[in-house]
C-alpha positions as CSV (number, residue, x, y, z in Angstrom):
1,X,-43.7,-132.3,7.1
2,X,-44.7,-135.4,9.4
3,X,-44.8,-134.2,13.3
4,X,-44.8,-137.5,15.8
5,X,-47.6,-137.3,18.6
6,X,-47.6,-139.1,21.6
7,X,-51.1,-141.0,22.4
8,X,-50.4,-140.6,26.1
9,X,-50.3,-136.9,25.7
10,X,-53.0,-135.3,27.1
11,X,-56.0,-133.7,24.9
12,X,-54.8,-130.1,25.7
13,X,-51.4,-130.5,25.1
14,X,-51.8,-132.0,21.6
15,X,-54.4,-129.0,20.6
16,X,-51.2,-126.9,21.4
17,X,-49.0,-128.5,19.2
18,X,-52.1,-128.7,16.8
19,X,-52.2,-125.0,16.8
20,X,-47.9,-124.0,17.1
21,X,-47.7,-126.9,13.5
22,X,-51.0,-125.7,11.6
23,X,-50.8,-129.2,9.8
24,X,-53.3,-129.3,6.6
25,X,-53.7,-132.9,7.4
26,X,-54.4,-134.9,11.1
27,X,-53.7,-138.4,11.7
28,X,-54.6,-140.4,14.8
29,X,-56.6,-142.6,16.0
30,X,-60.1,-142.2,16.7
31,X,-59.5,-142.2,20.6
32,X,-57.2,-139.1,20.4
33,X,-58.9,-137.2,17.9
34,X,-62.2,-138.0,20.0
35,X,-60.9,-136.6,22.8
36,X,-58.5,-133.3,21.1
37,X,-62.0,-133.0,19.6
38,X,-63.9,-133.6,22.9
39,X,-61.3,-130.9,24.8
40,X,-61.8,-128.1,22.4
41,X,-65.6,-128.9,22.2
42,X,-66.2,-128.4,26.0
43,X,-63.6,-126.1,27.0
44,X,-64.5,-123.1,24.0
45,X,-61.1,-122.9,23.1
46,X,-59.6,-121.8,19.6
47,X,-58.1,-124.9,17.7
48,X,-56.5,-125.0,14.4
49,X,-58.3,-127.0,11.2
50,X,-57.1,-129.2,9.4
51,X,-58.3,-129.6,5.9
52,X,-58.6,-133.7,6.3
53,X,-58.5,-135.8,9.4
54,X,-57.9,-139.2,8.9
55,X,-58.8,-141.9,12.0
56,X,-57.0,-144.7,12.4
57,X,-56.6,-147.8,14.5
58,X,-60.3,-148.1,15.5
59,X,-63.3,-148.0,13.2
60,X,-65.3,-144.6,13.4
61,X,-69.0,-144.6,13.9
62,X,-71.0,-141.9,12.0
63,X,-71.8,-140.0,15.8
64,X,-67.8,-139.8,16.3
65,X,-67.5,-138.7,12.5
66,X,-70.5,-136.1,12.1
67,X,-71.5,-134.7,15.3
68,X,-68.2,-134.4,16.6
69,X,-65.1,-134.3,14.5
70,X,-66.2,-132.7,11.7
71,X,-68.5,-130.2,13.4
72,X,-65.5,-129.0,15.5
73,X,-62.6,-129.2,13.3
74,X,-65.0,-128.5,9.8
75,X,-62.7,-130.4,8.2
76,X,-63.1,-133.7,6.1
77,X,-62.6,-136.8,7.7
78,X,-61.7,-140.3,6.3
79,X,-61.3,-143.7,7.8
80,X,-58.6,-145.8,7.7
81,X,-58.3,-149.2,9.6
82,X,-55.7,-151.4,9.3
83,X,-55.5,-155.1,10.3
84,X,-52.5,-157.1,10.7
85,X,-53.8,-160.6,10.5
86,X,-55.9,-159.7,7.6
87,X,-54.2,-156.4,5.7
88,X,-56.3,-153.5,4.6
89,X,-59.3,-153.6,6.1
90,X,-60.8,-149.9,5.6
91,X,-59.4,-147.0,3.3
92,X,-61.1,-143.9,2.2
93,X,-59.3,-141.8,-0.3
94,X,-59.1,-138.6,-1.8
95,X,-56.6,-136.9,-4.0
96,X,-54.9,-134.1,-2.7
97,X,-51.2,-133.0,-1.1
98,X,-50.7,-131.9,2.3
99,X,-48.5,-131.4,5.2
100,X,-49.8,-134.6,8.0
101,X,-49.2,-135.0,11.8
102,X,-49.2,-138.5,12.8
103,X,-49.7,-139.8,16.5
104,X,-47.8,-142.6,17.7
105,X,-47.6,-145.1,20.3
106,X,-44.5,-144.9,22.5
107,X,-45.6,-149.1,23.7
């Protein structure tokens, strides 16, 4: 099951569909899973976790990766950055099935 997310939803209204879908896998870019992350971080609230979160679109720093999204998620987190001009640029990998939600840009 792929579930479309809009990047110009708000944090709290993409934890709720986070929490009504219960995906196994999260897929964004590092901007909206920062700030799902940031939202449940600060505001105490009850979030689903995913087993893997994978970033996308931007390059994650280990502070984005450690402190934040895996602390508050506990889930394993992967990078993947894509660019056009040049192809693959980043990939991390690991075997496994799962159900995914995927954000995407409504430009």
């Amino acid at each position: 099951m792929v579930l479309f997310l809009q990047f110009s939803n708000p944090p709290e209204r993409l934890i709720a569909e986070l929490n009504r879908e219960k995906p196994d896998l999260l897929y964004g870019c590092k901007t909206s899973l920062v700030s799902m992350a940031e939202f449940v971080r600060d505001s105490r609230i009850k979030a689903h976790c995913p087993k893997r979160i994978v970033s996308t679109a931007e390059i994650l720093n280990p502070e984005s990766r450690v402190s934040l999204l895996e602390r508050v998620f506990s889930a394993k987190v992967f990078d993947f950055y894509w660019v056009y001009e040049m192809g693959l640029h980043r990939l991390e990998y690991s075997a496994g099935q799962a159900k995914g939600i995927i954000f995407r840009s409504t430009a």
